[in-house]
C-alpha positions in Angstrom: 77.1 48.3 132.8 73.8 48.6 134.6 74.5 45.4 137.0 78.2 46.8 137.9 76.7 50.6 138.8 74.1 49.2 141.0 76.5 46.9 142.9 78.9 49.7 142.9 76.1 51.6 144.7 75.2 49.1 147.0 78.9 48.6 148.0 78.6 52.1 148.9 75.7 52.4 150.7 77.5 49.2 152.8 80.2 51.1 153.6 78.2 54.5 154.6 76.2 52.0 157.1 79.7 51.0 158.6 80.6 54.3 158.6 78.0 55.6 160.6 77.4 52.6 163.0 81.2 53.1 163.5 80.8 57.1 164.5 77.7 56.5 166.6 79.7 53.3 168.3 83.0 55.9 169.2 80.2 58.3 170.1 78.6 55.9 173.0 81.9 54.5 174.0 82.6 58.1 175.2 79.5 58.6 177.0 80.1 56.0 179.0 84.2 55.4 179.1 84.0 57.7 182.8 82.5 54.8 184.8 85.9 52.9 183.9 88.5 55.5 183.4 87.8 58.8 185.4 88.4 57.2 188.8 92.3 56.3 187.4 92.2 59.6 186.4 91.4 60.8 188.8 93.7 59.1 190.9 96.4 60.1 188.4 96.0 64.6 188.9 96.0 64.1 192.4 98.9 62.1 192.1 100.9 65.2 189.9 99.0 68.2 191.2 99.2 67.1 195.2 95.5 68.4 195.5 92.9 66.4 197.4 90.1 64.3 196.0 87.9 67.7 196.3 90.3 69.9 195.1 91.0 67.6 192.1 87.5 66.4 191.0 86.9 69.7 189.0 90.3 69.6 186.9 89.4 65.9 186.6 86.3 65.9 185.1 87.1 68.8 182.8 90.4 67.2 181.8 88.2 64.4 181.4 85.4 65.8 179.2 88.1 67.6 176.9 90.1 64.7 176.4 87.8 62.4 175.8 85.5 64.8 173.5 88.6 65.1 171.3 90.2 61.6 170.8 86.3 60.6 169.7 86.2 63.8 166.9 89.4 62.8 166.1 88.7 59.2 165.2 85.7 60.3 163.9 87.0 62.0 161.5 89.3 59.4 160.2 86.7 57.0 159.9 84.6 59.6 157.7 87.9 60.9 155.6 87.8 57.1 154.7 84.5 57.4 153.3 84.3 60.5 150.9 81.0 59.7 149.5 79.9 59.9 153.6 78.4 63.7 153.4 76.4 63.1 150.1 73.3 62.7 151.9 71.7 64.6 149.3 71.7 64.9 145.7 72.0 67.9 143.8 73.7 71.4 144.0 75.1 72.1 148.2 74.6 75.8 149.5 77.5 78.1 148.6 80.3 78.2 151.2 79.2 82.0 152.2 75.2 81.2 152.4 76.4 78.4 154.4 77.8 80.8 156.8 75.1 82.9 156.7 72.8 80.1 157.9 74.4 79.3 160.6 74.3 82.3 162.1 70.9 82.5 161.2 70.5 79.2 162.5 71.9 80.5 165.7 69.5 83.3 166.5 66.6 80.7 165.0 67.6 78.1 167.8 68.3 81.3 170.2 64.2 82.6 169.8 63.0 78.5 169.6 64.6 77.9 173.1 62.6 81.4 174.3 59.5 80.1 172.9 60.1 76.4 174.5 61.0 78.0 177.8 57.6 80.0 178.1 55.7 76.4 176.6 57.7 75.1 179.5 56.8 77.1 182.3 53.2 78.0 181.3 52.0 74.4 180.5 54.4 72.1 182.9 55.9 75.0 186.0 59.7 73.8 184.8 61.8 77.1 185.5 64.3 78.3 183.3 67.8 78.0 183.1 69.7 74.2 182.6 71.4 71.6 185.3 73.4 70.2 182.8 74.6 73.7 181.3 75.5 74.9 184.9 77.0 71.7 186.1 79.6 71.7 182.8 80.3 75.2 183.1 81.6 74.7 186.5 83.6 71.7 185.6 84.8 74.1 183.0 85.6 76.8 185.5 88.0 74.4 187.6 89.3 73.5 184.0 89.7 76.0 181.7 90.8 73.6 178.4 86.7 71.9 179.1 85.7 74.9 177.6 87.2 73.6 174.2 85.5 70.6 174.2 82.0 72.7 175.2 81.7 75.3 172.7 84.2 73.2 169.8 84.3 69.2 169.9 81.3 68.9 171.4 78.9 70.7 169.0 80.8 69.2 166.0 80.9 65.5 167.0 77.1 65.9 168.0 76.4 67.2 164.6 78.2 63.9 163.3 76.3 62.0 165.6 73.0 63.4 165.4 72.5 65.3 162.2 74.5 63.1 159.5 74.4 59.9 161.3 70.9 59.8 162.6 69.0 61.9 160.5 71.4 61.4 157.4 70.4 58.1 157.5 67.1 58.3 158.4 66.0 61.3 155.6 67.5 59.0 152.9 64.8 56.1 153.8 61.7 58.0 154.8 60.9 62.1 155.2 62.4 65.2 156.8 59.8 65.1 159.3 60.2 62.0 160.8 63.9 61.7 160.9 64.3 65.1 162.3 61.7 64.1 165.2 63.6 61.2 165.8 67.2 62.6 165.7 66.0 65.5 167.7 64.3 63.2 170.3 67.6 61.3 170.5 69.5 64.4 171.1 67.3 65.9 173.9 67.6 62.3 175.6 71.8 62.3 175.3 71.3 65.4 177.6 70.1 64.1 180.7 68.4 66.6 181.5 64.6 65.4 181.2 63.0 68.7 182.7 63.9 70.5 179.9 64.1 67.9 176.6 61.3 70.0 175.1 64.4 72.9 174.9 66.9 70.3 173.3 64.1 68.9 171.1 63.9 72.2 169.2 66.9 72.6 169.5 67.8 69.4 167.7 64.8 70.2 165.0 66.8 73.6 164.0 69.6 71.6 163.5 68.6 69.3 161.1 66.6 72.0 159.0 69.5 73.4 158.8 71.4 70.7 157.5 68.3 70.2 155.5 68.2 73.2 154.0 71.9 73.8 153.3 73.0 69.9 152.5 76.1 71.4 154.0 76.9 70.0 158.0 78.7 72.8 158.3 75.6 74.7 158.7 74.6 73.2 161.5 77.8 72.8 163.5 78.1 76.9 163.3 75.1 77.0 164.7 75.7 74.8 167.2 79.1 76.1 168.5 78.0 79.6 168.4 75.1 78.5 170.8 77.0 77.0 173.1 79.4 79.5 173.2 76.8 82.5 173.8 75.6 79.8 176.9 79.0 79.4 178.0 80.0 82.9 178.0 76.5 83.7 179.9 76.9 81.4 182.5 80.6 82.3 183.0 79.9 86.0 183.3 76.0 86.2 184.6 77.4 86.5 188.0 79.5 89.6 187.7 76.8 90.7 185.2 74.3 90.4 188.4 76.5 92.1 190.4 76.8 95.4 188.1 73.9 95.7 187.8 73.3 95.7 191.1 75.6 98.7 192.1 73.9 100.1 189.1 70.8 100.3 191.0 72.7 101.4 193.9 73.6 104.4 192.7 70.3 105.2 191.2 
């Protein structure tokens, strides 16, 4: 009885490995599908909208990102409904469904204050200004396509919590300590970013999200966090023009 739980145990511990190599294989192959697909895509709205190569390159990419964001999450998630065991990272008792809400809106104004506090460590220690490349440069794409905006605030934030929390630091927490998987995964998650001047920002941000799922066992946690930060950014940068601009004539009439 003894021999046939462990090598039921080890069968499954096989197939949560193949699981998540699987995940964090679709994962890559998205990051990197644009240098051999957007240029055909490209080609291909021009083709039905009649705009030129200018014109187009916005609805492109943000066609692009949506698109591509949402056949990974979708696979994603069929590889993982495969493997039910997958999210028992942890043993014992998960969070309650309503705490796990309430933690991930906690969690969104803990990852909120932590970016404040990295932006000052930022500019005091190393002169880095604030306010993200990366974030502005998808916003826009998302402002020449509107459906972008789905994959920023929705399939992105949940297939990087796939990625990040349960792949890499799921695996990682089961074989060493919160500490060191969390630093890892979070390391990994400033890097995927590209956007080096400010990894400090999306290494705290990354360490919030796994305590999260730490603290929870529930991923769920995490990806409300997650979503609701990058929609608060999204909405910011969408609106902090007209926002600078009211207040402004504000001080106009003053």
């Amino acid at each position: 009885m003894e021999r046939i739980l462990i090598v039921t145990n080890s069968q499954k511990i096989k197939k949560h490995k193949k699981t998540a190599l699987y995940v964090l294989l679709i994962y890559i192959l998205m990051q990197i599908s644009g240098r051999w697909l957007l240029l055909p895509f490209h080609m291909f709205i021009q083709k039905i909208t009649g705009l030129s190569p200018e014109q187009a390159a916005p609805i492109t990419q943000g066609w692009y990102i949506a698109l591509s964001f949402a056949i990974a999450l979708i696979l994603s998630l069929i590889l993982t409904s495969r493997d039910k065991d997958f999210w028992n990272v942890y043993q014992g008792k998960k969070e309650t469904i309503p705490l796990t809400i309430v933690w991930g809106i906690v969690g969104f104004f803990l990852v909120f204050f932590g970016q404040m506090i990295g932006a000052v460590i930022e500019m005091t220690l190393f002169g880095v200004e604030g306010g993200s490349q990366n974030t502005a440069d998808i916003v826009a794409l998302a402002k020449g396509a509107p459906i972008a905006i789905v994959a920023i605030v929705v399939f992105g934030p949940i297939l990087e919590e796939f990625v990040f929390r349960r792949v890499i630091f799921g695996s990682l927490v089961q074989t060493t300590n919160f500490w060191i998987a969390a630093i890892v995964s979070a390391i990994f998650f400033a890097l995927i970013h590209f956007d080096f001047s400010h990894i400090l920002l999306y290494t705290i941000c990354g360490l919030i999200f796994a305590f999260l799922y730490h603290k929870t066992k529930r991923i769920w946690t995490s990806i409300i966090a997650h979503i609701m930060l990058n929609g608060f950014v999204t909405l910011v940068q969408f609106y902090a023009e007209p926002l600078q601009k009211f207040l402004e004539e504000l001080e106009k009439m003053q």
